[in-house]
C-alpha distance (Angstrom), angle and dihedral (degrees) to the residues before:
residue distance angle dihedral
X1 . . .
X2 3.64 . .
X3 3.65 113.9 .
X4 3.81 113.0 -124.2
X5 4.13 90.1 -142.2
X6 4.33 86.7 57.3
X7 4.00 95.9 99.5
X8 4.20 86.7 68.6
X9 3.57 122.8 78.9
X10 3.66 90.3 -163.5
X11 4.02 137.0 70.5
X12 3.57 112.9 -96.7
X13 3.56 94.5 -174.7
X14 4.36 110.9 120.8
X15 3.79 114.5 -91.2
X16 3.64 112.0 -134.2
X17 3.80 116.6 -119.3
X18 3.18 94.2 -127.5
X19 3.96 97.6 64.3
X20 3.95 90.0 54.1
X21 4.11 97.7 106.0
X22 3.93 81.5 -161.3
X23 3.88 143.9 -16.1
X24 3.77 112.0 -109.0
X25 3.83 87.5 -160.4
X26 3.82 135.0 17.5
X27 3.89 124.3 -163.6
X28 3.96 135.1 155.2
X29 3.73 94.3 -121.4
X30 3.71 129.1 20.5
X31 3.98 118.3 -166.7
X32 3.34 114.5 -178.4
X33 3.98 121.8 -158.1
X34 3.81 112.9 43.4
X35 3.80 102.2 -142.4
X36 3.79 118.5 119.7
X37 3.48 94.1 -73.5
X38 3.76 94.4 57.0
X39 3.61 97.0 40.0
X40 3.83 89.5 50.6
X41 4.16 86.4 56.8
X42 3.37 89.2 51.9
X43 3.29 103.2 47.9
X44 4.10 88.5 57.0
X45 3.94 98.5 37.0
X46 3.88 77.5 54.9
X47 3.94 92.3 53.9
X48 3.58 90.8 48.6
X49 3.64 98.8 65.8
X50 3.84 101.9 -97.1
X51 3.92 128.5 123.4
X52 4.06 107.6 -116.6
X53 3.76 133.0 -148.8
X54 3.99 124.9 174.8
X55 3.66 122.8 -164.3
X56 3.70 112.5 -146.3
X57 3.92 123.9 -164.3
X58 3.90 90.9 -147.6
X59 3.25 134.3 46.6
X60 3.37 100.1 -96.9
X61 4.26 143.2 20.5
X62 3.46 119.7 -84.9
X63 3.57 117.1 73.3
X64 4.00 119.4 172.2
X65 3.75 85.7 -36.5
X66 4.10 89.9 71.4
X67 3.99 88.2 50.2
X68 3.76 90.7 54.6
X69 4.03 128.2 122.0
X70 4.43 80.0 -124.1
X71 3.70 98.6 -118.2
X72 3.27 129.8 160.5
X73 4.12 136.0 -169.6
X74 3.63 98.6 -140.8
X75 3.83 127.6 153.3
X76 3.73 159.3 114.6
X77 3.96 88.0 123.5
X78 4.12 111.0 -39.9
X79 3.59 118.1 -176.1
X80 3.32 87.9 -104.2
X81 3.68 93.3 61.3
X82 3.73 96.1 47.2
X83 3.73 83.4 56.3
X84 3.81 93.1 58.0
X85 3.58 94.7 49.2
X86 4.02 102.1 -96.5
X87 3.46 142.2 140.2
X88 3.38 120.6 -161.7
X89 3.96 144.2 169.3
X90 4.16 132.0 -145.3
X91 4.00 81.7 -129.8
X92 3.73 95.1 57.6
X93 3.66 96.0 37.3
X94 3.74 84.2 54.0
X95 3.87 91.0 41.1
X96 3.95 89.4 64.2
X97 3.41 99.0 43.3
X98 4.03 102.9 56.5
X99 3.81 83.8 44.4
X100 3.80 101.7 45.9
X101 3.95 93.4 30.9
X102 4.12 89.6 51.2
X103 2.84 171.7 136.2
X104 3.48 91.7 76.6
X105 3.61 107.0 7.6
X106 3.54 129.7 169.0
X107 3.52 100.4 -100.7
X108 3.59 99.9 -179.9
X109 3.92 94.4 51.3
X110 3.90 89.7 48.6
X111 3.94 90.7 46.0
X112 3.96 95.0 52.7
X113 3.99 91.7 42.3
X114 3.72 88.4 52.3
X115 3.67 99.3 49.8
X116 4.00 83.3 45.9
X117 3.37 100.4 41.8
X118 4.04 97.4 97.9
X119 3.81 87.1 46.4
X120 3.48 92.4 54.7
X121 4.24 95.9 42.7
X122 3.34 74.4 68.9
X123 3.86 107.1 47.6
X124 3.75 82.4 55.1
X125 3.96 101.2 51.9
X126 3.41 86.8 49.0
X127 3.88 97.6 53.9
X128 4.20 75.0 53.9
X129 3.80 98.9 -103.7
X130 4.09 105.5 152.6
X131 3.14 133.3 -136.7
X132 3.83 136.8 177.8
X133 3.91 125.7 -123.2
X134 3.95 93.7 -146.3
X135 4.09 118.3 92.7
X136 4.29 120.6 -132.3
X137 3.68 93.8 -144.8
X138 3.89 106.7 -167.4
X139 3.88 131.1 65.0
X140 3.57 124.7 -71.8
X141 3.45 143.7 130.8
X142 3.75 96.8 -117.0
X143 4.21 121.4 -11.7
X144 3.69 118.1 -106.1
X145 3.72 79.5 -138.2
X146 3.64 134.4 77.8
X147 3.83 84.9 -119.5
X148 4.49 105.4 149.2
X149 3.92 93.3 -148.4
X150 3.28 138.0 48.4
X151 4.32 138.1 162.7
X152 3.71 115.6 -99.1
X153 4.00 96.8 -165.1
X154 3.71 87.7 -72.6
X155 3.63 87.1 128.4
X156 3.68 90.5 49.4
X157 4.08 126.4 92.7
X158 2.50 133.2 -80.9
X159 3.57 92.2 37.9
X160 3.99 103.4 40.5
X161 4.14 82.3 71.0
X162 4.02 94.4 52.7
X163 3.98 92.2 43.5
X164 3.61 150.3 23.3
X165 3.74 102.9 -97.4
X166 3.70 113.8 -122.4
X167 3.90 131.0 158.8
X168 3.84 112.6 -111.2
X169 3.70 107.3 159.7
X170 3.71 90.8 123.6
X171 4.11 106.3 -164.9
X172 3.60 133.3 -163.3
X173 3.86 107.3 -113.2
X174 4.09 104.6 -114.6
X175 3.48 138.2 130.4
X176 4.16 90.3 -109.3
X177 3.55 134.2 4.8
X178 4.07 108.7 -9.0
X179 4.27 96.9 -135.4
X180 3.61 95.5 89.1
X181 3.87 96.3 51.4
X182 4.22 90.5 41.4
X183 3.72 89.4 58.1
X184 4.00 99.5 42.7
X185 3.83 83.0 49.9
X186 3.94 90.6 48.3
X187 3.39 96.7 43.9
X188 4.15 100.8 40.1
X189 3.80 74.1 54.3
X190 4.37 93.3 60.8
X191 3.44 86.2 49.9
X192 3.65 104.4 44.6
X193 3.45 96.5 37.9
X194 3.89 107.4 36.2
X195 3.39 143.5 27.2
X196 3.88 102.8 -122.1
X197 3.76 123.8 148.4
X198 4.15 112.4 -132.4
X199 3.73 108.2 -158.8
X200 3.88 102.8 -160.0
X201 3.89 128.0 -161.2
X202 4.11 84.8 26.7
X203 4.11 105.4 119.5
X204 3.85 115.8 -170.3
X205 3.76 122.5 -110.5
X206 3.62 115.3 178.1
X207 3.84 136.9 -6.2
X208 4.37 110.8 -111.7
X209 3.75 105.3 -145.2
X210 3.82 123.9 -167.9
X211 4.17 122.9 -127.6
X212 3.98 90.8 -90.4
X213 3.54 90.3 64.4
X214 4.11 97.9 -108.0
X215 3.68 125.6 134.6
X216 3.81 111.7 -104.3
X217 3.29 111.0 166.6
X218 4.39 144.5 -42.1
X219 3.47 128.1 -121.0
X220 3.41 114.9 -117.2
X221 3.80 138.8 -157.8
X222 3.99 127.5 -139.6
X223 3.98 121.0 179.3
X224 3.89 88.9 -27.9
X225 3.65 105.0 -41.9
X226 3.98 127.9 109.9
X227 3.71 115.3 -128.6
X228 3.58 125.9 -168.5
X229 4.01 112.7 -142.9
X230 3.84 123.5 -166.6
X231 3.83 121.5 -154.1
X232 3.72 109.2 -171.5
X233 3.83 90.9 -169.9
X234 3.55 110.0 31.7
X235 3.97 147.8 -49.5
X236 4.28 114.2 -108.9
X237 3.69 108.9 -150.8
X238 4.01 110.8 -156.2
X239 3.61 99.1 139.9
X240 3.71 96.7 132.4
X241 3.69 137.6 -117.5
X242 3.76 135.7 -61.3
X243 3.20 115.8 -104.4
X244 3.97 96.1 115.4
X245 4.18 85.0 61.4
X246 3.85 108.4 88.4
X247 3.90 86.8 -170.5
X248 3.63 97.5 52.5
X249 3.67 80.5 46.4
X250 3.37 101.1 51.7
X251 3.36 85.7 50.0
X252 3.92 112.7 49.0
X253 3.52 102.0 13.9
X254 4.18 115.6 22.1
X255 4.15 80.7 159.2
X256 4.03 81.0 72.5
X257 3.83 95.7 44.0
X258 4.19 115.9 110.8
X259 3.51 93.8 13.9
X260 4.19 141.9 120.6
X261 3.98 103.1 -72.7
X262 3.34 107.6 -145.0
X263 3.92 106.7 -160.8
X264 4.29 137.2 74.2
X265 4.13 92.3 -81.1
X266 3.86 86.6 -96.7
X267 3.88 95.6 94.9
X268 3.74 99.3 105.3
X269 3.86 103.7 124.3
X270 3.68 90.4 -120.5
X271 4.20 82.7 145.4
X272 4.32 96.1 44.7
X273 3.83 80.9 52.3
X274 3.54 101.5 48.8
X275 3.54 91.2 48.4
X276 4.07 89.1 45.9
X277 3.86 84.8 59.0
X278 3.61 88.4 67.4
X279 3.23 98.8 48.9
X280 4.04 101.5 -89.9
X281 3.63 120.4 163.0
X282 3.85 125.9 -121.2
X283 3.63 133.9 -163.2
X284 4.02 137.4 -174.5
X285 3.17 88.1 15.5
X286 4.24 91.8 155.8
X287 4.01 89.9 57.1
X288 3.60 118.0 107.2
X289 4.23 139.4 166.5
X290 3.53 107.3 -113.3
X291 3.28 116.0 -175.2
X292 3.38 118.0 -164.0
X293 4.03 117.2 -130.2
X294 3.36 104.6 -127.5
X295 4.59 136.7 79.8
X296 3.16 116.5 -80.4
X297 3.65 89.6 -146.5
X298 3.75 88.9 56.3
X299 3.83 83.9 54.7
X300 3.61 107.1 49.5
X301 3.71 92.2 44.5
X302 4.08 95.9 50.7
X303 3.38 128.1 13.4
X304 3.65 144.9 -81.9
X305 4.03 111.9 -138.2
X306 3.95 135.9 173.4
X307 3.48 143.6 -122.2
X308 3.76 85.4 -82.3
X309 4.08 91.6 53.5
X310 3.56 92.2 -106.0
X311 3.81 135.6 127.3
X312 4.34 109.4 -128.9
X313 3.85 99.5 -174.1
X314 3.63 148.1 7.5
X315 3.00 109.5 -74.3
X316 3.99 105.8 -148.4
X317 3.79 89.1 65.8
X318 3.91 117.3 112.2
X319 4.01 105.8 -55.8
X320 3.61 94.3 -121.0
X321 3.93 94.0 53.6
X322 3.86 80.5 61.9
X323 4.00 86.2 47.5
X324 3.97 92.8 55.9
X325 3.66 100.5 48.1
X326 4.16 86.5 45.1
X327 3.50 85.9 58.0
X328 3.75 113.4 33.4
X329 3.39 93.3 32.3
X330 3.95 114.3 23.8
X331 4.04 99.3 36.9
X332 3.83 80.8 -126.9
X333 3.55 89.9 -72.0
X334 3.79 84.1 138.0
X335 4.45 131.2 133.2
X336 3.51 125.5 -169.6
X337 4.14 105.0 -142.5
X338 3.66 119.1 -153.6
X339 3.73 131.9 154.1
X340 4.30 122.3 -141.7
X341 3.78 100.3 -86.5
X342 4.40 81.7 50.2
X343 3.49 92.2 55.7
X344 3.66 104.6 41.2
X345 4.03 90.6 43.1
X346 4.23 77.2 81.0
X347 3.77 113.3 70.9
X348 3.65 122.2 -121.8
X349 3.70 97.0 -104.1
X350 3.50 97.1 53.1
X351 3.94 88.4 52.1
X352 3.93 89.9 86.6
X353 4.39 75.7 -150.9
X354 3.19 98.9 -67.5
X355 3.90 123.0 166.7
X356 4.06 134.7 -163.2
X357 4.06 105.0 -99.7
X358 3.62 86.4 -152.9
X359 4.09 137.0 14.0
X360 3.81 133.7 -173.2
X361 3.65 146.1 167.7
X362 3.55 91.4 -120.4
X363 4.04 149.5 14.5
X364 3.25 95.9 -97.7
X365 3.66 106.9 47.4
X366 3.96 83.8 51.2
X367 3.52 97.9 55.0
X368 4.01 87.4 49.0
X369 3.63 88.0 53.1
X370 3.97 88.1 50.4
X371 3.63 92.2 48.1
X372 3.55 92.6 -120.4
X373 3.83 128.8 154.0
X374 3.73 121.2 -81.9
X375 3.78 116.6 -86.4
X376 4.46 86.4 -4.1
X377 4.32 93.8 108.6
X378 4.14 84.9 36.1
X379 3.43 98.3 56.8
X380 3.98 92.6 45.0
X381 3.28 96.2 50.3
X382 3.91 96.7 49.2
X383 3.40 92.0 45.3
X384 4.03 94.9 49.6
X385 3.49 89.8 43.3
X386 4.15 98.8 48.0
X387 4.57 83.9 61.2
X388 3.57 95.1 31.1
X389 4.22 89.6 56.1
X390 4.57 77.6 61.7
X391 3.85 90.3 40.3
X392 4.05 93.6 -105.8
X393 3.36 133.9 124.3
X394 4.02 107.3 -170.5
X395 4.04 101.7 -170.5
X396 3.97 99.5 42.1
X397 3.47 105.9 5.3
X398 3.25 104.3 -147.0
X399 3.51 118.0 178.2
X400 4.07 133.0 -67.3
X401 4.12 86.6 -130.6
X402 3.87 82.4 73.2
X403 4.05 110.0 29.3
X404 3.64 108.0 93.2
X405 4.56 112.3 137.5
X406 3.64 111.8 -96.2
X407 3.54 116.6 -112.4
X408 4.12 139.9 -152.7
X409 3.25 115.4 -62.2
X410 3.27 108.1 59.9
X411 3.75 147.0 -179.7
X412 3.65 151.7 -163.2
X413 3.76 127.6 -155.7
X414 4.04 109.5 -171.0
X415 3.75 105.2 -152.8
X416 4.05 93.7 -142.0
X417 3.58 96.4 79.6
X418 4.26 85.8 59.1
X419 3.66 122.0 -156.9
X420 4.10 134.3 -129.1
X421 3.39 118.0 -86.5
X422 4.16 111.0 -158.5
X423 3.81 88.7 -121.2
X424 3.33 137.6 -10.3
X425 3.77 108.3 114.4
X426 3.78 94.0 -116.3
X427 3.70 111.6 154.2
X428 3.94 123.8 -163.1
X429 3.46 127.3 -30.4
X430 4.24 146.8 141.2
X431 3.84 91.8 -102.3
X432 3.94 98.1 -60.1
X433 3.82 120.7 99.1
X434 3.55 107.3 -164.0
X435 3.92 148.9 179.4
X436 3.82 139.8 167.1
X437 4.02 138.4 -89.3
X438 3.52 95.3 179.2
X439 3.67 121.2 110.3
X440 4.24 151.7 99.6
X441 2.98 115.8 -3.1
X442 3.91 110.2 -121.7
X443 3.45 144.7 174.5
X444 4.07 126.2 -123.5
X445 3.72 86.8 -90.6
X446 4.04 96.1 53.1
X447 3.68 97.5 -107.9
X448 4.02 111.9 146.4
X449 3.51 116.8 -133.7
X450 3.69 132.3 -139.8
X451 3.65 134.2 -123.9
X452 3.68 94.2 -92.9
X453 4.10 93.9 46.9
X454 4.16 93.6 -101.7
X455 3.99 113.9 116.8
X456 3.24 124.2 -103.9
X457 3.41 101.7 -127.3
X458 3.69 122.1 -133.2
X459 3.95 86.4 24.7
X460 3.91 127.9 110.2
X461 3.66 139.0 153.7
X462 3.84 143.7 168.3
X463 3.70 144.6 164.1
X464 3.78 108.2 56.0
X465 3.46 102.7 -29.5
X466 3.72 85.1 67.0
X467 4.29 126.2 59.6
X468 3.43 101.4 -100.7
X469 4.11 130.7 -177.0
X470 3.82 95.8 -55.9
X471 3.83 123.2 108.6
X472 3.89 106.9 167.6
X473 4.12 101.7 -30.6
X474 3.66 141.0 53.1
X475 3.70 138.1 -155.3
X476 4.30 116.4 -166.0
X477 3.82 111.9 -101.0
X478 3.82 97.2 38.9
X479 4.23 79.8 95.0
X480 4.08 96.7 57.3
X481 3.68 89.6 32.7
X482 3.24 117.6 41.8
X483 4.15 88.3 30.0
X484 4.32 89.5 56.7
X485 3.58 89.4 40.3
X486 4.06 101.0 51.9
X487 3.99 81.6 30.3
X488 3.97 78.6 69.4
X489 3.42 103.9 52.3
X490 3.79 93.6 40.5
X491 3.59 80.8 58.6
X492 3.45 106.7 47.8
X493 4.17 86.8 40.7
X494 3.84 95.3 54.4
X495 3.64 85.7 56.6
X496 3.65 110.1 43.1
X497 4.48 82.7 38.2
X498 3.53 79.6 -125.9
């Protein structure tokens, strides 16, 4: 078997204080990986009295966070919300999350970040993150507005039966995708606000632990040369996931293996694995965002079916709900059928150039072209379009905004041959770009835990490097959000050793 540390050509393995001849640097609170989580941490251990420095692989912040669409789950009635017309609850915000999140979500992360959530709309805003009071009301991936809100399947079922449906895709107000603007906001913010040093082109190597056992420090490298870096406090790991690390990959989640990466190229676990090396727990470390690489509009006005011909969910829930089951479930084996009026309904701009694979005259001659069995598309489609002609959809009931009967001509997009999104970062792929939510396991606070469930003291992480509220699904923003939000506390912890 393939070990998951074989990408490294170093030891990862801790380094016991008491080899370290001398510390090149010393600092209160180290927190390595300067994405949004890490900047976030920083930002609060900064508040908190202690003196900050963040190691950063590259040579500058950013990391996937900067190549993000810029949403963010926020709820329980934000300003920006009440703008757009909705009411909404902590409770039902929470509601949503455990369900959509699961199975197996962390319901005590999702439950503090939702009764948070307003406080920390407002932590952002005031480190001068934008966003817009106006609401992009049909599916995308990310508007080609500069619309703040926009639905995340809430309104979808199962979910609009288990809470009051409400809009809380919160997104950064740009021209394009939002991650670029959250991070120079974040990071104008560290230097405006604090007085922590960043120590670019310096990647992490291995964790320096003291003779009681707590984290002290890691030893660094920067353009060949070993440093030795003391944190007095506590170390903050926010170095990412791993979905740049075949081996880890191949490991934990083969599902994720050949497909889009969606992430800078700096994903490679490096920090989980560090952390494992002294003993660190993991968790869910076979879950994975896949989003699917197709419209959403093309899917909530057609139909997504299977190898077998047939539709297997509803298919205006979140985009990336459709991505999991097409992947876990379907072997990607997956077509999203539309007919002409379907695929003109979605403006050109929001078409991110994407083209039929197939197109026929009739039902039959498509499925022939899709190689699927006799009579399997024909019998769908009849049967979708007999309820939709009444506005129902029995099986998935998806809703009457998007059931009209398909009519000739029709089309078939199969998502395997992927499409170009205008940013994004996602590299290769069959049709499937994909990254991890696997990682530490932590506490609300940040603190990692060891195999046995005690803390390892000195130790904290958050953002992806760190298991965060997911279970088996994912909705977009619970990245930025949760990852700034348990950045926070991770921050704050680390320097109060809480």
């Amino acid at each position: 078997m393939t070990s998951h540390t074989s990408q490294f050509k170093h030891s990862v393995h801790p380094v016991a204080a008491a080899d370290v001849a001398a510390f090149d640097h010393e600092t209160d609170v180290l927190v390595v990986g300067y994405g949004c989580a890490g900047a976030a941490a920083a930002l609060e251990a900064s508040a908190a009295g202690a003196q900050v420095t963040i190691l950063e692989r590259a040579s500058g912040p950013g990391g996937s966070s900067a190549l993000s669409g810029g949403e963010i789950y926020l709820g329980g009635g934000t300003p920006i919300q009440s703008a757009c017309g909705f009411t909404d609850t902590a409770e039902d915000m929470a509601t949503y999350l455990i369900h959509a999140l699961g199975p197996n979500a962390d319901e005590e992360k999702i439950r503090l970040y939702s009764e948070q959530s307003t406080a920390h709309y407002d932590w952002l805003v005031a480190r001068g993150v934008p966003f817009k009071g106006s609401l992009w009301d049909n599916p995308t991936w990310v508007p080609p507005t500069d619309d703040g809100l926009m639905w995340m399947g809430e309104s979808a079922w199962p979910y609009n039966e288990l809470a009051a449906p409400a809009a809380r895709g919160h997104r950064v107000q740009s021209d394009g995708f939002g991650g670029k603007v959250l991070m120079d906001e974040l990071t104008s913010s560290v230097t405006t606000e604090t007085s922590t040093e960043v120590h670019t082109d310096t990647r992490a190597l291995r964790l320096v632990v003291d003779d009681t056992g707590r984290v002290c420090g890691v030893i660094a490298r920067r353009f060949g040369t070993d440093h030795a870096y003391r944190a007095r406090l506590g170390v903050v790991l926010t170095t990412g996931g791993f979905v740049d690390n075949d081996a880890m990959l191949e490991q934990h989640a083969p599902e994720l293996l050949g497909k889009g990466k969606v992430s800078n190229g700096g994903d490679d676990g490096l920090g989980i694995v560090m952390a494992q090396a002294a003993r660190a727990a993991v968790r869910r470390m076979s879950t994975g965002q896949v989003g699917i690489q197709t419209i959403p509009g093309f899917m909530a006005r057609g139909m997504v079916v299977n190898g077998y011909g047939q539709r297997f969910i509803n298919e205006d829930v979140y985009p990336g709900l459709v991505g999991i089951e097409a992947l876990f479930r379907q072997d990607m084996r997956v077509w999203v059928v539309l007919d002409e009026q379907a695929y003109e309904q979605v403006p050109e701009d929001e078409r991110w150039g994407l083209l039929p694979t197939y197109a026929a005259e009739t039902v039959a001659d498509l499925e022939k072209q899709m190689g699927l069995p006799e009579n399997s598309l024909q019998h769908t489609v009849a049967e979708y379009n007999r309820h939709a002609g009444n506005g129902e959809d029995p099986w998935f009931h998806k809703s009457a905004r998007w059931l009209r009967p398909l009519q000739s001509p029709f089309a078939a997009i199969d998502v395997r041959l992927g499409m170009a999104a205008p940013e994004g970062g996602v590299t290769g792929g069959d049709g499937a770009a994909v990254f991890t939510l696997g990682g530490l396991v932590t506490d609300v606070d940040g603190r990692v835990y060891d195999l046995d469930g005690a803390v390892l003291p000195g130790l904290y992480a958050a953002g992806r490097a760190s298991s965060g509220l997911h279970g088996g699904g994912y909705i977009s923003g619970t990245s930025l959000g949760p990852g700034t939000f348990f950045g926070r506390r991770a921050g704050r912890a680390a320097a109060t050793r809480e």
